[in-house]
C-alpha positions in Angstrom: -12.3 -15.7 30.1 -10.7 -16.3 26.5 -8.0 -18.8 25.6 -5.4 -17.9 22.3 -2.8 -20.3 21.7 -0.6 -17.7 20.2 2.1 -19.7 19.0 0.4 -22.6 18.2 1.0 -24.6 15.0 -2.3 -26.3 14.7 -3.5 -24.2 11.8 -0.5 -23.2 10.2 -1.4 -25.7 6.9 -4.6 -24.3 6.6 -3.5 -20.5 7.2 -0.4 -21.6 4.9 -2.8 -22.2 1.9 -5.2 -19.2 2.7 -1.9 -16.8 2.6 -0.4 -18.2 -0.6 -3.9 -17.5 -2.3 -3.0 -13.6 -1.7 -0.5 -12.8 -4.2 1.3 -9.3 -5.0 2.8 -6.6 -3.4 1.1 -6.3 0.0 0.5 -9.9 0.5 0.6 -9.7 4.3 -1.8 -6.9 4.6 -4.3 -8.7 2.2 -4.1 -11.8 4.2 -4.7 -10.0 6.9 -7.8 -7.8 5.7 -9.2 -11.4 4.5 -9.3 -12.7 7.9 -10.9 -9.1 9.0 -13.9 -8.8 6.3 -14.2 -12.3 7.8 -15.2 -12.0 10.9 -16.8 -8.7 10.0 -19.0 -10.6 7.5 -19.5 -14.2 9.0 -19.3 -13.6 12.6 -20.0 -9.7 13.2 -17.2 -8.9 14.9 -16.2 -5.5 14.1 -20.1 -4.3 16.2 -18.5 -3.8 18.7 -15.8 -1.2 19.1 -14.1 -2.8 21.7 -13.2 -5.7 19.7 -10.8 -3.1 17.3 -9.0 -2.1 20.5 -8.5 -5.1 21.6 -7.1 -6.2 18.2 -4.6 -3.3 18.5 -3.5 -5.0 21.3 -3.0 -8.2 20.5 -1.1 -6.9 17.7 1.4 -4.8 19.8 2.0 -8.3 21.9 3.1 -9.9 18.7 5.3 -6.5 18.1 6.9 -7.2 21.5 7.3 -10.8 21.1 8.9 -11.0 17.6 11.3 -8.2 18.8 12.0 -10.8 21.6 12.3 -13.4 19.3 15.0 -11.7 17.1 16.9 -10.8 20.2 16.7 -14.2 21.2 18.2 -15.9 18.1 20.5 -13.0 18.3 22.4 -14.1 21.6 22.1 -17.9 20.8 24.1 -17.2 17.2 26.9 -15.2 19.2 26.5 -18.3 22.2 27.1 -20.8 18.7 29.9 -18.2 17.8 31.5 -18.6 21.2 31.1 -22.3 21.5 33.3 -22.9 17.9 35.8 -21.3 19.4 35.7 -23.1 22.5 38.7 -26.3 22.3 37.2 -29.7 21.8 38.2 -30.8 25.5 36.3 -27.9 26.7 33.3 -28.7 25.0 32.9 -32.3 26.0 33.2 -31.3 29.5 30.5 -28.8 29.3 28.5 -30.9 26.7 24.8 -31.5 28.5 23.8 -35.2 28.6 21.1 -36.5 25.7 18.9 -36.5 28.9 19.2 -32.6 29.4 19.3 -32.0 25.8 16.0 -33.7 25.5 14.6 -32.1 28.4 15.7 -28.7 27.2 14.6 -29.1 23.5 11.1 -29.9 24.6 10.8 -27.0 27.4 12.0 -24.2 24.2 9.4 -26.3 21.9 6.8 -26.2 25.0 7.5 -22.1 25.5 7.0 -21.5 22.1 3.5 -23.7 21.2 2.1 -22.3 24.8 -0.9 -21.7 25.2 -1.5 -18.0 27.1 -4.9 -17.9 29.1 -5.9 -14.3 29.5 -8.3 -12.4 31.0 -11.5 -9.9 29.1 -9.5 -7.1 29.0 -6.5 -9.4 27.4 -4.1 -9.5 30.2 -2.6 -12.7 30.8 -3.6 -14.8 33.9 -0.5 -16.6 34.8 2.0 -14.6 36.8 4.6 -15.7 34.7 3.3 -14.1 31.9 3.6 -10.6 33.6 6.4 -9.1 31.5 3.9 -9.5 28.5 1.1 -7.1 30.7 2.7 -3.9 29.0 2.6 -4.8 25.7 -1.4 -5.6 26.3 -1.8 -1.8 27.9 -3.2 0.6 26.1 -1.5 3.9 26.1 -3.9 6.8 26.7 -1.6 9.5 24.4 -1.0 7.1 22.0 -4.4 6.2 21.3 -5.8 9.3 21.5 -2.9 10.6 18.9 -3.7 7.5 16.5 -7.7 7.6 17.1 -7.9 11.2 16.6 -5.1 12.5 14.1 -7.3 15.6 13.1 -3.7 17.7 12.6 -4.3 20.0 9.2 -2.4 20.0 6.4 1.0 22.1 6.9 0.1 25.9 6.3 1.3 26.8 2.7 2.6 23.0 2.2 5.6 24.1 4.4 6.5 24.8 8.2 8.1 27.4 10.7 11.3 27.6 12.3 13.0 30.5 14.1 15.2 31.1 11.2 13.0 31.3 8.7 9.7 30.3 7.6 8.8 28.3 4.0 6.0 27.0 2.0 6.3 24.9 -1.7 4.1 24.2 -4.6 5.3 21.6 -6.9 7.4 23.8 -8.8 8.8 25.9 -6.6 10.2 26.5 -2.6 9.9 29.5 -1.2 11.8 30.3 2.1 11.4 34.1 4.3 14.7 33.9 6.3 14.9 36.1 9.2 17.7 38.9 8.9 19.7 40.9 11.5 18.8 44.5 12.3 22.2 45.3 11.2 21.4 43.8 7.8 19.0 46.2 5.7 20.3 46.1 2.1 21.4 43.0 0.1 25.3 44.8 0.0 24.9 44.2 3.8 25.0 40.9 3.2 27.5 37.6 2.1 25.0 35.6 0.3 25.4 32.3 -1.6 22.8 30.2 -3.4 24.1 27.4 -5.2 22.9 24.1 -6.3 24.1 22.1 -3.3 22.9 24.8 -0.6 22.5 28.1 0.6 24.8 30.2 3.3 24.1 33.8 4.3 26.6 35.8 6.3 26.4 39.4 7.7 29.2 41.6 6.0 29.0 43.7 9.5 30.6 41.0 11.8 31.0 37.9 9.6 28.2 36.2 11.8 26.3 33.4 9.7 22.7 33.9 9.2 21.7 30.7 8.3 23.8 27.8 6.3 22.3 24.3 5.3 21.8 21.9 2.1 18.9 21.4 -0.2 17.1 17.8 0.5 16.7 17.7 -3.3 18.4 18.6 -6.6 17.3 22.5 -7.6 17.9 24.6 -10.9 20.5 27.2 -9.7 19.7 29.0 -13.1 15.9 30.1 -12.3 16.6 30.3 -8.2 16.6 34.2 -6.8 16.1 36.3 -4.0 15.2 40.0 -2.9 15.4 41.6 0.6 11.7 42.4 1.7 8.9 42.0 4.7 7.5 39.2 6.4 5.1 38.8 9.3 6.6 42.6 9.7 10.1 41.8 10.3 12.9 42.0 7.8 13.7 38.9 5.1 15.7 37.9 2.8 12.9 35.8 0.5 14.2 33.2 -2.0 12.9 31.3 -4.5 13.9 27.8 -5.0 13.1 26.0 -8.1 12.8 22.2 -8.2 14.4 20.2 -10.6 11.7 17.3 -9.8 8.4 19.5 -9.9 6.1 16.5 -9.7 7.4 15.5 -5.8 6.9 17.1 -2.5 9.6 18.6 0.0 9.3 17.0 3.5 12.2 19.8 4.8 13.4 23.2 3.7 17.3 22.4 4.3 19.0 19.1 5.6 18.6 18.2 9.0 15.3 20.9 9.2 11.7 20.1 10.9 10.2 17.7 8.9 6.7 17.8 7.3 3.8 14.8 6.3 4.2 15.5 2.6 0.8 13.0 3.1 -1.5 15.4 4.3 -0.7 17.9 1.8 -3.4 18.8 -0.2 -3.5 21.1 -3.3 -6.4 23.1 -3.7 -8.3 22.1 -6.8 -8.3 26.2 -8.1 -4.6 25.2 -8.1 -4.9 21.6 -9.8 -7.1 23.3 -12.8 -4.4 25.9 -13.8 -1.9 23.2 -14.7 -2.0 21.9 -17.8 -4.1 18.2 -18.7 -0.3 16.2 -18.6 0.6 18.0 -15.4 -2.6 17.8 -13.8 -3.1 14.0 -14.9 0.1 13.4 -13.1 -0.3 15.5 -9.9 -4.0 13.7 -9.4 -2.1 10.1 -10.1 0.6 11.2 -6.8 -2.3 12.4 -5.1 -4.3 9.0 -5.8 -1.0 6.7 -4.7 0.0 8.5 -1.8 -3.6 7.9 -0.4 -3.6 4.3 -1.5 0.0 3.6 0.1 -1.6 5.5 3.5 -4.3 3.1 3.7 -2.1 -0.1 2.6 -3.9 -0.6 -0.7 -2.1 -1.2 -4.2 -1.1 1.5 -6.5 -2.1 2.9 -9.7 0.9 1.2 -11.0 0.0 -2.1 -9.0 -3.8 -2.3 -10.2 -2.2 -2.0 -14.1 -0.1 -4.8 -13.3 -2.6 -6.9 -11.2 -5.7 -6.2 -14.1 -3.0 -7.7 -16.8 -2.1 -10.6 -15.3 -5.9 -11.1 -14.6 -6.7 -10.5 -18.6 -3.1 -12.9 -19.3 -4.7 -15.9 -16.4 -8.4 -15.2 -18.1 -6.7 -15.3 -22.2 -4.9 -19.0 -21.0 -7.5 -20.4 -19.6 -10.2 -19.7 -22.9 -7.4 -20.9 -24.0 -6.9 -24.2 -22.6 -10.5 -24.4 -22.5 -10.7 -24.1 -26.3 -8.1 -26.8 -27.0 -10.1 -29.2 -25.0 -13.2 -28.8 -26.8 -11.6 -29.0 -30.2 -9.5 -32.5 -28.9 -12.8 -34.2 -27.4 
């Protein structure tokens, strides 16, 4: 058995000083990955895979308990809400004596600095400590889902529904909507594209085909459509220009299936037909959007941390300099 004094404030000083040293966007996350290529380096923790699982879990207990915490301080501010408007009278009668108080402050204080004792496979011992058992359990989907993500890339950068089916490059959405059997000719059919959305109507019976807004800004201007096949059934294919063609579509329409724009990955036979601009800032998006995935800084955020470096480096040469010259 393993002790953790979870809320304990013995090291918060130390840790304190350790945290401030981490400066930047991301601070928590590099305080954090100190502590791990610690014990990685000094102490060998990470050998053993069961020591990563068991750090998952002790971080889902902390999810629980500051989610506890926040609903805590939640009811006592509406309690403090209730009790100013509570007459004075009222209050003195239901005031607790300094000998409650005192008891009281130091059970919450107590609570809060406790010490949970907990078994090898991180449950806690004490019974009272139950309600805290299912944030330690590890849920068998879950993990699975977060230790094995092998989901591809979405096919052609775009998704399926049963009303139509699209795919995207940077520069352009392409959507295959599904038309009625009634509906073989473009006069067959109401349609209107225009920059806030597209609606599609069957002249026949007035019934609506499909209706929705664009996620993002489009250029009307270079946007068209034709009446043609796909998958061997009859569409009306359109094709959507962006007006930002250096950002990914997560949806086709508002309110659609949703896509990971993260695991989207242009081929590079694609990347080399764009020009050296273009391609310079496609393979930049590509760079940050797998920097943000695995919490590290940006392209932007390694300029900005590299000049202040230089700017630290040029005052103390600086500083250095001066006190040679005065002594």
């Amino acid at each position: 058995n393993w002790r953790t004094a979870d809320m304990s404030t013995k090291h918060d000083a130390a840790l304190e000083q350790v945290f401030s040293a981490h400066q930047g966007i991301g601070q928590e996350l590099k305080f954090i990955q100190t502590v791990f290529g610690f014990m990685r380096r000094k102490h060998s923790f990470f050998t053993d895979d069961s020591h990563a699982r068991k750090v998952l879990k002790m971080a889902k207990m902390h999810v629980q308990r500051a989610k506890a915490d926040a609903k805590k301080m939640e009811v006592e501010a509406s309690n403090s809400k209730e009790s100013s408007n509570i007459p004075t009278q009222e209050k003195e009668q239901k005031a607790p004596s300094p000998t409650e108080d005192r008891a009281s402050s130091q059970n919450n204080e107590s609570a809060a600095n406790e010490v949970i004792e907990l078994d090898d496979d991180l449950n806690p011992i004490n019974e009272k400590h139950a309600g805290l058992k299912e944030a330690w359990k590890e849920d068998p989907k879950n993990d699975e889902n977060e230790d094995n993500d092998v989901s591809e890339a979405p096919k052609g950068n775009g998704g399926r529904t049963d009303q139509y089916v699209w795919t995207q490059t940077l520069k352009e959405v392409t959507m295959h909507i599904w038309l009625p059997e009634a509906a073989k000719r473009a006069r067959d059919l109401d349609v209107s594209i225009n920059p806030k959305g597209i609606k599609i109507s069957s002249k026949a019976d007035k019934k609506v085909v499909i209706e929705g807004e664009w996620p993002h800004k489009i250029i009307i201007d270079d946007t068209t459509w034709i009446i043609d096949e796909h998958d061997g059934k009859k569409a009306l294919t359109s094709y959507i220009q962006k007006q930002d063609q250096m950002s990914w579509w997560n949806c086709a329409l508002k309110g659609g299936p949703k896509i990971d724009t993260q695991k989207i990955q242009p081929e590079n036979s694609k990347l080399s037909d764009l020009d050296g601009s273009t391609r310079q800032t496609v393979e930049k998006m590509m760079f940050d959007q797998n920097q943000k995935r695995m919490g590290k800084p940006t392209s932007d955020e390694m300029k900005k941390q590299d000049m202040l470096k230089k700017f630290m480096e040029q005052v103390f040469y600086c500083h250095l300099f001066f006190i040679l010259m005065t002594t």
